[in-house]
C-alpha positions in Angstrom: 0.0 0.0 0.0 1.7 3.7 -0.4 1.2 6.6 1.7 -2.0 7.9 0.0 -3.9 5.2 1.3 -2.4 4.8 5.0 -3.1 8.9 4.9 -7.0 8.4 4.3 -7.6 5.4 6.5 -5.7 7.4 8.9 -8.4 10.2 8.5 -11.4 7.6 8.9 -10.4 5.7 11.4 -8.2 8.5 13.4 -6.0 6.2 16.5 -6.2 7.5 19.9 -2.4 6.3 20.3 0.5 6.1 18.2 -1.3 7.2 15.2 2.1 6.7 13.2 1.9 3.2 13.7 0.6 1.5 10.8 -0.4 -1.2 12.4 -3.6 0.7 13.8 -5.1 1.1 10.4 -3.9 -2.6 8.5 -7.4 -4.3 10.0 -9.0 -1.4 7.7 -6.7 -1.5 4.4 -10.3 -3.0 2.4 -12.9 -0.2 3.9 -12.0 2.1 0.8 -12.3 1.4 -3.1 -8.8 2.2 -4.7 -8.9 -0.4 -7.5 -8.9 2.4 -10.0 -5.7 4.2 -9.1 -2.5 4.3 -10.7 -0.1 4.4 -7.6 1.7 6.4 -7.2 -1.6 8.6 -6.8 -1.5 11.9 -8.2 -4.4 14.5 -7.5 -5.8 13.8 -11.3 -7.0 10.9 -9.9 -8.9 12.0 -6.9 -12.0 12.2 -8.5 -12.0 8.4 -10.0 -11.4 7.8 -5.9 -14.2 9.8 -5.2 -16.3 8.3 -7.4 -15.4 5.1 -5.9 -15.9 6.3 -2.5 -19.1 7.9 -2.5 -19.0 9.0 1.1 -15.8 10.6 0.9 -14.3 14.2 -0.3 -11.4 15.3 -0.5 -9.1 18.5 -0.3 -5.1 18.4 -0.9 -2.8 21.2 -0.4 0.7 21.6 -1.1 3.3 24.0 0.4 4.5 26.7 -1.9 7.9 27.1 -0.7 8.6 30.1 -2.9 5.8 32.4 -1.5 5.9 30.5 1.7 2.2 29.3 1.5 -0.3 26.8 1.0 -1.3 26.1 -2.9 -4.8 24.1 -3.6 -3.7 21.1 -6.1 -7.4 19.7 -5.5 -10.6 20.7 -3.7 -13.2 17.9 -4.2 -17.3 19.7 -5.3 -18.6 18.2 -2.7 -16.2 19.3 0.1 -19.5 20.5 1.3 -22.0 18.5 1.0 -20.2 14.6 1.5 -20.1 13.4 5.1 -16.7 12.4 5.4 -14.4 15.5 4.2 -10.3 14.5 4.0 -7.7 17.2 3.6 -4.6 16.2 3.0 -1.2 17.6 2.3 1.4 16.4 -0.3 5.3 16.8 0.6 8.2 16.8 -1.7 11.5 14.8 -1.0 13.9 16.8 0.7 16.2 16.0 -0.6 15.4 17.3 -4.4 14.1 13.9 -5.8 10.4 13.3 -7.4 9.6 11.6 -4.6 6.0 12.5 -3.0 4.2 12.4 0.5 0.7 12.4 1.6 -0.4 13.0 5.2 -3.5 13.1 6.7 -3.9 17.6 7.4 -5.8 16.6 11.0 -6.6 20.7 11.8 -6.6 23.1 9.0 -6.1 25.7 11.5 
């Protein structure tokens, strides 16, 4: 499994303890549809998990190192109206290579 879906389950089924255990979300790993992503997942594909996962919307952000912000790479249409609403943020390597990370954004504040 990669990080985007440990980052969801993570989301839906949040561990009181040691969240950063994987081990608190394997009993989960078939609770969401992902047979119709291309891993590694890029936020083109969101939708096709969306439309998988009715329930679900989601929101990912990405840090915009050169105006030190916060850039929108996908906001799902029905951030609003779907009852279970994910944001999640995408990290570069550090160390330069194309080599992504998504973690589950907990508080937007």
């Amino acid at each position: 499994m990669t990080c985007f879906k440990w980052a969801i389950l993570s989301a839906l089924f949040p561990a009181s303890q040691h969240a950063d255990h994987l081990s608190k979300y394997v009993s989960h790993k078939n609770d969401i549809d992902c047979s119709s992503l291309q891993f590694p997942v890029d936020p083109k594909q969101f939708s096709d998990f969306e439309r998988d996962n009715p329930d679900i919307a989601l929101r990912c952000l990405a840090h915009d190192e050169e105006n030190k912000s916060f850039s929108i790479l996908y906001l799902s249409p029905y951030m609003h109206s779907h009852l279970k609403r994910i944001s999640l943020l995408l990290l570069d390597s550090p160390d330069g290579r194309d080599v992504h990370h998504y973690v589950w954004v907990r508080n937007l504040s």
